[in-house]
Every structure is written in C-alpha cells, then in structure tokens.
Backbone bond lengths (Angstrom), bond angles and torsions (degrees), N, CA, C in turn:
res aa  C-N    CA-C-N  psi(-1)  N-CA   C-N-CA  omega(-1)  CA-C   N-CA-C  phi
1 X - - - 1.456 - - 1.523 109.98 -
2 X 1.210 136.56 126.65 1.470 146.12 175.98 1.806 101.28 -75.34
3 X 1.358 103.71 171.69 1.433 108.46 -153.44 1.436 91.57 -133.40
4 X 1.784 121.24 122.85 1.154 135.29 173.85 1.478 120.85 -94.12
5 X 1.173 102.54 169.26 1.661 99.39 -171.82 1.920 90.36 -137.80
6 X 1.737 97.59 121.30 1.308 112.84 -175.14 1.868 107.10 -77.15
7 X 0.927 110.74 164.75 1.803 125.20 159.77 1.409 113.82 -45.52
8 X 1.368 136.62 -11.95 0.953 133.79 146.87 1.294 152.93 -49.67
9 X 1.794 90.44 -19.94 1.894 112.16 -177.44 1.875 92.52 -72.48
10 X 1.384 75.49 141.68 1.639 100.40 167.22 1.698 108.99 -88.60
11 X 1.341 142.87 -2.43 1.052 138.47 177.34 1.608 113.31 78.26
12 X 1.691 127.02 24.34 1.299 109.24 -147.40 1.613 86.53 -100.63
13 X 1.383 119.76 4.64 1.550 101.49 167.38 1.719 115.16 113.41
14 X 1.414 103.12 -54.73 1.428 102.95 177.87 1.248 140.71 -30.44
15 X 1.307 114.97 -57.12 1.730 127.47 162.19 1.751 102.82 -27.37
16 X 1.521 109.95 -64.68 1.243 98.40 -173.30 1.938 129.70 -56.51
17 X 1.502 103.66 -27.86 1.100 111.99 -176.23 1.784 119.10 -66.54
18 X 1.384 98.08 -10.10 1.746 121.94 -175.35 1.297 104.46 -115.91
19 X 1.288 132.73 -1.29 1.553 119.14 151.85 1.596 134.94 -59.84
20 X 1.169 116.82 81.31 1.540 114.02 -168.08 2.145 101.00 -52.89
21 X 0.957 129.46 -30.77 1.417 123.13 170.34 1.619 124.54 -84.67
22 X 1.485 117.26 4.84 1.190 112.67 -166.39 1.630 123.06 67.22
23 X 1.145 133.31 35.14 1.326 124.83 -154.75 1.796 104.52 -110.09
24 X 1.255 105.37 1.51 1.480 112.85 -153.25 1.664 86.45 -124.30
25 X 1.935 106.00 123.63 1.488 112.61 -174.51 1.566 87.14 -156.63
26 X 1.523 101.79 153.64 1.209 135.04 177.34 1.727 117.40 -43.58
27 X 0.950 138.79 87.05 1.216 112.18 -177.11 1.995 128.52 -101.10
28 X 1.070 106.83 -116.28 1.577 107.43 164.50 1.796 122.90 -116.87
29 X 1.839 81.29 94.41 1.697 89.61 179.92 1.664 110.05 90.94
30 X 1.291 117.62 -1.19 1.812 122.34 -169.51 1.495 86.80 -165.60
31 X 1.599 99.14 -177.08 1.542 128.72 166.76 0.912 115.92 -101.37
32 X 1.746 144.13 154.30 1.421 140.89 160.45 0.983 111.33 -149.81
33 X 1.591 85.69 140.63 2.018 112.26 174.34 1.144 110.31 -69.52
34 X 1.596 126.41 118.87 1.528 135.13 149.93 1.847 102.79 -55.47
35 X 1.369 90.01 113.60 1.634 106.39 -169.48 1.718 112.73 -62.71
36 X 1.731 98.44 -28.35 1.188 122.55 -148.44 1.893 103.32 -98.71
37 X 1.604 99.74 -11.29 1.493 111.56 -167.76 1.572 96.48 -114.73
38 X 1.746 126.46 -34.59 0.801 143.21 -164.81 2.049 107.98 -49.73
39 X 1.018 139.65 145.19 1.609 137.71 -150.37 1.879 92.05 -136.05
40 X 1.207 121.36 -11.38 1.411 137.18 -173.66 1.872 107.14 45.98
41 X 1.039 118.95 44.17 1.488 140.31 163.50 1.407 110.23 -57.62
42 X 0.857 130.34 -47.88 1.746 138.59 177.43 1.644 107.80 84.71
43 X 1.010 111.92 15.11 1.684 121.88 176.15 1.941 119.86 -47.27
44 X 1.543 81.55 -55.40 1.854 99.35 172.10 1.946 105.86 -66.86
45 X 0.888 121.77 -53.76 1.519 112.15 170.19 1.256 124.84 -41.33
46 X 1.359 116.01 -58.10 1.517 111.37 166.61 1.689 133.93 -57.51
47 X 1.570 96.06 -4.18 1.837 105.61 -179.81 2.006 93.69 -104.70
48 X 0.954 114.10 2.26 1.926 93.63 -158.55 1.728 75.12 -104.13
49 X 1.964 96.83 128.12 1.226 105.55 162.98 1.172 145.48 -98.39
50 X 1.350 92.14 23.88 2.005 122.42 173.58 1.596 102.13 -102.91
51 X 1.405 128.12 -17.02 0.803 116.78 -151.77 1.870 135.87 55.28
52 X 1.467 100.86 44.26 1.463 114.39 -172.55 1.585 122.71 -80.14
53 X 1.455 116.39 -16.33 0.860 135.01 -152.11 1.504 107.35 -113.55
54 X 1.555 109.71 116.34 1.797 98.11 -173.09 1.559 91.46 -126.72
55 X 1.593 110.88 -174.29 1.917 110.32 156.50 1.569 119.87 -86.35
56 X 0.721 135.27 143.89 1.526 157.54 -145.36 1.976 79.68 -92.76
C-alpha cells in the first residue's frame, strides 16, 4: 500500500527529504505521494511533524 499525505500537511518539506525513491513533490497547497513511484517504506511518516502522513 503507498502512503498518502492528508490536508493536514503544513507543506514544510520534510517528508520529501526522507523519500529514498523520490516520490514525494510539492503540490497544490500540500505534498504528494506518486502512488505509482511510492516503495511503501514508511520513511516520509516518520519525518512529518503534524503527523500528516498515514498508509493508503
């Protein structure tokens, strides 16, 4: 299962910096997981400090 990022992200970036595949990019107003690139590692969950980030 790939790992989404709810309306809750503050946009501060981190998630992406902990994507070992690159799958995590800026989008409109939040961040989002490429579902399709996503490796379901849980790497980006453990960096989001809202806790925005769950498994799909």
């Amino acid at each position: 299962m790939a790992y989404v990022i709810s309306d809750s992200c503050i946009s501060c970036g981190s998630c992406a910096g902990g994507c070992p595949v690159g799958a995590i990019s800026e989008g409109d107003g939040k961040f989002e997981i490429a579902s399709d690139t996503c490796i379901s590692c849980g790497a980006c969950a453990g960096t989001c400090p809202v806790g925005a980030i769950s498994e799909e």
